[in-house]
C-alpha positions as CSV (number, residue, x, y, z in Angstrom):
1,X,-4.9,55.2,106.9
2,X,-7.2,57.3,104.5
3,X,-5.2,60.1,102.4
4,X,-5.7,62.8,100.1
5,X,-3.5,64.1,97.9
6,X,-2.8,67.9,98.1
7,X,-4.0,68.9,94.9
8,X,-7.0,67.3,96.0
9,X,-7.0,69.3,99.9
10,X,-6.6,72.8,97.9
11,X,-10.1,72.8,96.5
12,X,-11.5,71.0,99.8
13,X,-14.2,72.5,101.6
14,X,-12.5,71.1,104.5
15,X,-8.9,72.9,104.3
16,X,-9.0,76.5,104.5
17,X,-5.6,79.0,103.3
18,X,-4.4,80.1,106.4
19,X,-3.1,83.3,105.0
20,X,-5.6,85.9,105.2
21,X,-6.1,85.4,108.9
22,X,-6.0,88.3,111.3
23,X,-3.2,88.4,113.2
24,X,-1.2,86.2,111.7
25,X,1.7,86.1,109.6
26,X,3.6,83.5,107.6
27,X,7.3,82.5,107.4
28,X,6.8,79.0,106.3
29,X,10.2,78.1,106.8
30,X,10.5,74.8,104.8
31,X,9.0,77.2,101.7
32,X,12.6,78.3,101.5
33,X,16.2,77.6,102.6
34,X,16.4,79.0,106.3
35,X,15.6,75.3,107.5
36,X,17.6,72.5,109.1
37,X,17.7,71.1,105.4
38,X,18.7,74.2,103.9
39,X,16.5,73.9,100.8
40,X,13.0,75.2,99.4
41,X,10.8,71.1,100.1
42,X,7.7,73.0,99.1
43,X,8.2,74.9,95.9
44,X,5.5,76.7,94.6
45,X,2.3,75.0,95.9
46,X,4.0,76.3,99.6
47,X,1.0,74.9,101.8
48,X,-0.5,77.4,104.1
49,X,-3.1,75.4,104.7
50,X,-4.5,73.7,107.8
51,X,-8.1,71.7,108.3
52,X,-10.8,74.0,109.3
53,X,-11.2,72.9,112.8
54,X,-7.4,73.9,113.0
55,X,-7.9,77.3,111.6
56,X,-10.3,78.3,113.4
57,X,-8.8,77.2,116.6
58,X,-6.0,79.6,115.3
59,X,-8.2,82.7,114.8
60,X,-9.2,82.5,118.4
61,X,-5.3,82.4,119.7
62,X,-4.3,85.1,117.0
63,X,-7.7,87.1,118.5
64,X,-6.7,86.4,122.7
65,X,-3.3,87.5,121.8
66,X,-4.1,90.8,120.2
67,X,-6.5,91.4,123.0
68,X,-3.4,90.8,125.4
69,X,-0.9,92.5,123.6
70,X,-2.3,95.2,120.9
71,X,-0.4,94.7,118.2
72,X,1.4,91.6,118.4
73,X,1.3,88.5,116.0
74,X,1.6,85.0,116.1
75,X,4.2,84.2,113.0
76,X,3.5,80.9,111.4
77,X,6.3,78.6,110.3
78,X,4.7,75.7,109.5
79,X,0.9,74.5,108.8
80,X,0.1,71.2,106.5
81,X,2.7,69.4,105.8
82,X,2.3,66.6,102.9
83,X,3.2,63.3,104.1
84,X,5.9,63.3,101.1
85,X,7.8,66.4,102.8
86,X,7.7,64.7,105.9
87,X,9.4,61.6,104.6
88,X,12.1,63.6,103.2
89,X,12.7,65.0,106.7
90,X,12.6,61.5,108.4
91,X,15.0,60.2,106.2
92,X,17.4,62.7,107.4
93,X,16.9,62.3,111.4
94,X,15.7,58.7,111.3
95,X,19.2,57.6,112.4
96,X,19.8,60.0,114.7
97,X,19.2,61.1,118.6
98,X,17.3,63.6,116.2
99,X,14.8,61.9,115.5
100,X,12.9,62.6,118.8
101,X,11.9,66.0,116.8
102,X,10.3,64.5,113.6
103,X,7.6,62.2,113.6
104,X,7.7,59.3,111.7
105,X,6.0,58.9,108.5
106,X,4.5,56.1,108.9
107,X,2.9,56.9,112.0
108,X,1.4,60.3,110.3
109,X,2.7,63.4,111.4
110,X,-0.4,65.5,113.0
111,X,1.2,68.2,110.2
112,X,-0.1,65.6,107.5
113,X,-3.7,66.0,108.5
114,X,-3.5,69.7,108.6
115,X,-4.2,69.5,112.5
116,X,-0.8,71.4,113.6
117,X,1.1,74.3,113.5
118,X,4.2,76.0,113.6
119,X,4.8,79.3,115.2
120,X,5.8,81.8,118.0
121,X,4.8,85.6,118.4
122,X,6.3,88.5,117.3
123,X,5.5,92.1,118.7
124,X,3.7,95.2,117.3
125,X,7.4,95.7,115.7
126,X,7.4,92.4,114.0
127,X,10.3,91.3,115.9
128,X,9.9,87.8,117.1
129,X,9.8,87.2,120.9
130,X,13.2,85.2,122.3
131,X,12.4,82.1,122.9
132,X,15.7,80.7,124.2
133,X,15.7,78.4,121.0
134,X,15.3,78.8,117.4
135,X,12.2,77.0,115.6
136,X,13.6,73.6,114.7
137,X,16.3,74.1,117.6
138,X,17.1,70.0,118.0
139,X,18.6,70.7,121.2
140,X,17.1,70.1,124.7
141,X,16.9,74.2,125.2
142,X,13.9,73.7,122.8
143,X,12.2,71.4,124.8
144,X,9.4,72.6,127.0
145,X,9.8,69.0,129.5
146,X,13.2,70.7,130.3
147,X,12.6,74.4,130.9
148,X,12.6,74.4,134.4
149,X,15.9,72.4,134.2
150,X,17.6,75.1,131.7
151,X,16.0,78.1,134.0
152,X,17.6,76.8,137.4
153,X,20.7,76.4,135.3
154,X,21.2,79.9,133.7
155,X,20.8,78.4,130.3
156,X,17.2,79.6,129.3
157,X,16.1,83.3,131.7
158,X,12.8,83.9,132.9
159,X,11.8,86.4,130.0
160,X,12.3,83.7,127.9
161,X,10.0,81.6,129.7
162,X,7.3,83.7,129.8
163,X,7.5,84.4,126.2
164,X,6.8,80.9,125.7
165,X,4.0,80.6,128.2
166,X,2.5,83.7,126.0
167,X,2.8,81.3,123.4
168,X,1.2,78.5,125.1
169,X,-1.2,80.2,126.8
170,X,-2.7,81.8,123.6
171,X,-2.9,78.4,122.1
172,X,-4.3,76.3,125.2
173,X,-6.6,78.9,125.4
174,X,-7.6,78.1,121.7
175,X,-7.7,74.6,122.1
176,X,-4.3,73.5,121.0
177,X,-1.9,70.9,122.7
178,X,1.4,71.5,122.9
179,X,4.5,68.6,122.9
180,X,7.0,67.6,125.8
181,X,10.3,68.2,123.2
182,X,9.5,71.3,121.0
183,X,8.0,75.0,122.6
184,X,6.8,76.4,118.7
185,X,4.6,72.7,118.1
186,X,1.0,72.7,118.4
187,X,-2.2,70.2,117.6
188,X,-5.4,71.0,117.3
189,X,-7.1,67.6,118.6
190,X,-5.5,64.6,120.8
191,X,-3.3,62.9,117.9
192,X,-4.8,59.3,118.4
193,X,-8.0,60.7,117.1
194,X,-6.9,62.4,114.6
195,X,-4.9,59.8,113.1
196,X,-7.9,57.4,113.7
197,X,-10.3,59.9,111.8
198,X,-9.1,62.1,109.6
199,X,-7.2,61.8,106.2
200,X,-3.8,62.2,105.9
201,X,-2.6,64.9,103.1
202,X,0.1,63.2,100.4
């Protein structure tokens, strides 16, 4: 598996800051403590980054959404994600029924190659739509494969639903993929190729 450091990726013609985009907004979560580890893993080189391809393919969902909904946003909570943050989150869930959520390492998480992202949408108050689950919710609520499961049995409503097929529907529409086990997860390619193609970011 080719890799590139991310000192290298931030002067990259390839990986573009994500930060300026219209219609988005950041809350990289793992750039501070309100994450299931509970401490800052990126410090101050906080990645909002993703691969071109990616970013672009995000521009277009941020667009189709403000089209939809004048006003609303689609808040990012994760981007690139250096291979040596994602160990430090395997290590945690490895041994765990958690582990489902976190892809391991040495696989390459699509985060690594700046090909995913993190998010949901907020509206022209900057509120953020209600899911039914929090982002990094390791429960089954959070899993889209179960949804119709948790609506017939009272445990996610049908305005939560559609809050997420807002999501997805921006995103599909884009050219994202979304992931049976977590609503917020997207990836901007199928994952085989990009793991047989592209570099992964240390």
């Amino acid at each position: 598996m080719n890799a590139i450091s991310l000192e290298q990726v931030a002067s990259h013609p390839e990986y573009v800051s994500i930060a300026g985009l219209a219609g988005i907004r950041l809350d990289l979560r793992y750039a501070s403590a309100d994450n299931f580890v509970g401490r800052d893993l990126y410090g101050a080189a906080a990645p909002a980054l993703l691969h071109r391809q990616a970013a672009e393919q995000l521009a277009r969902a941020a667009q189709w959404l403000g089209r939809q909904r004048p006003g609303y946003r689609l808040r990012v909570f994760d981007a690139l994600r250096p291979g040596r943050v994602q160990r430090v989150l395997w290590d945690i869930v490895k041994d765990t029924p958690q582990r489902i959520y976190v892809a391991d390492p040495a696989r390459g998480s699509i985060h690594s190659f700046g090909m995913a992202v993190d998010l949901s949408v907020e509206d022209d108050a900057g509120r953020e739509l209600d899911m039914g689950a929090g982002f990094d919710d390791f429960t089954e609520l959070a899993q889209p494969q179960r949804e119709e499961a948790m609506l017939a049995a009272g445990r996610l409503s049908a305005a939560q639903l559609a809050n997420r097929r807002l999501l997805r529907e921006a995103m599909e529409g884009a050219g994202f993929r979304g992931i049976p086990t977590e609503w917020w997860h997207f990836e901007a390619a199928d994952k085989a190729w990009i793991r047989e193609t592209m570099r992964l970011v240390e």
